[in-house]
N, C-alpha and C positions, 0 to 999 in steps of 0.2 A: 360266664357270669362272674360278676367282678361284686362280692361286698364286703365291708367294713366289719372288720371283729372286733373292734375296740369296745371298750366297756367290760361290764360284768354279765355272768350266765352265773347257772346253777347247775355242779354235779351231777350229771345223771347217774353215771356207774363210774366205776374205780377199780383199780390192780394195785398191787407193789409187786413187784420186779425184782426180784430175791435171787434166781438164779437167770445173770445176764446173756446176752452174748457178748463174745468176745470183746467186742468195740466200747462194749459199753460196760465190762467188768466192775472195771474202778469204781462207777457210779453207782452200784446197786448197795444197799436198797433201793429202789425210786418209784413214785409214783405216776401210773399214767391215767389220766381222767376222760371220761367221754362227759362234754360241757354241751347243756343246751342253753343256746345264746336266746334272748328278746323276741325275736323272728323265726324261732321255734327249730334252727339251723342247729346240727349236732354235730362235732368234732373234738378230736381227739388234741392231746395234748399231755405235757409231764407239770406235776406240782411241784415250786421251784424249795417246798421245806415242808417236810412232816408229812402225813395223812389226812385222806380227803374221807369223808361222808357223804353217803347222797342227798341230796337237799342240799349241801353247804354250797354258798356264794364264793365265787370265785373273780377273780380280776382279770383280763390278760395283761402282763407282765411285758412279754417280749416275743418276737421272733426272733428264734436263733437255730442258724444251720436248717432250717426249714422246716422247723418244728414248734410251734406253740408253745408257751410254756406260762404258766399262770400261777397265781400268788391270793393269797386270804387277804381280800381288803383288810385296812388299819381297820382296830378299835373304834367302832361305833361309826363309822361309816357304810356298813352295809345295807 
């Protein structure tokens, strides 16, 4: 099954990632988000600055290295 994740979802749950593994030391803090997309579709993913809330709107951003990674629409576009 093949679908589109573009667009925006809202938060379901959230982490920050405080102590990493190894690969990913440098990176920590980080956030990882479990996002429910439109179609009711739930996946994971990291927020690419700060902390998430459940309910907040999220954008996807990008794939990178095989990972999701999603961004707080601008200012008044949510």
């Amino acid at each position: 099954m093949s679908e589109s994740l573009d667009g925006q979802g809202i938060v379901y749950s959230h982490t920050t990632i405080h102590a990493a593994p190894a690969n990913f030391a440098d990176e920590a803090p980080y956030t990882v988000v479990l996002v429910e997309h439109p179609s009711g579709l739930r996946f994971t993913g990291r927020l690419k600055d700060g902390m998430a809330d459940s309910g907040d709107t999220v954008v996807l951003s990008e794939l990178k290295e095989d990972a999701y990674w999603f961004k707080r629409p601008a200012e008044g576009t949510s």
